[in-house]
N, C-alpha and C positions, 0 to 999 in steps of 0.2 A: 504494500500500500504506500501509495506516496502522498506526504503532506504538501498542502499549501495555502499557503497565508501571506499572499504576494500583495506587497505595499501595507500587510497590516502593521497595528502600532504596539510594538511589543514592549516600551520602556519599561526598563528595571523588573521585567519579567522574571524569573528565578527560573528557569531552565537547566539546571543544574543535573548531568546525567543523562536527558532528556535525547531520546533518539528521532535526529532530524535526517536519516540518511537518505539521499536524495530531495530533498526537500525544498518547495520552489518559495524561497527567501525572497525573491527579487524585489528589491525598493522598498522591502520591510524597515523598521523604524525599532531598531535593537538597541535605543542610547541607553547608557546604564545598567545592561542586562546581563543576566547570570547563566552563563554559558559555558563554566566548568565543568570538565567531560563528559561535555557532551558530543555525540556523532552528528556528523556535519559533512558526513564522506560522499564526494558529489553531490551537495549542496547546491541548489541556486542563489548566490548572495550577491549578484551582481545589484550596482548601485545602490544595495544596502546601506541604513546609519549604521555602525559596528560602533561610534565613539562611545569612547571607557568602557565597552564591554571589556567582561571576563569572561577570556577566552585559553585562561588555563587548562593546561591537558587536552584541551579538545582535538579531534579528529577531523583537520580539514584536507585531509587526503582527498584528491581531484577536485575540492570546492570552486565552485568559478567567483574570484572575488574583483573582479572586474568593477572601476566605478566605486567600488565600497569605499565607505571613509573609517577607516582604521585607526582617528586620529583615537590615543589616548588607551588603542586595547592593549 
């Protein structure tokens, strides 16, 4: 099954573990968000907000972070 939650607004969501594998991210709104190991392997995250996520341990094997703002993960 594959999630998607394209352009939704995840701030400071707690995601923590949470398996997003394949998952179409794109133009989601992650500021603040808790994304400690979680899967993210072939992710859609392009033009994603990612600022100050936590993205410790996570698993972005093949994620396409194209456009993403990274500022502060």
């Amino acid at each position: 099954m594959r999630c998607t939650v394209e352009s939704a607004d995840l701030s400071k969501a707690n995601l923590d573990g949470a398996n997003l594998n394949k998952a179409n991210l794109h133009g989601a709104i992650l500021l603040e968000a808790n994304l400690s190991d979680a899967n993210l392997r072939g992710a859609d995250l392009s033009g994603a907000n990612l600022n100050s996520t936590n993205l410790s341990y996570a698993n972005l094997t093949e994620a396409n972070l194209s456009g993403a703002d990274l500022n502060g993960a």
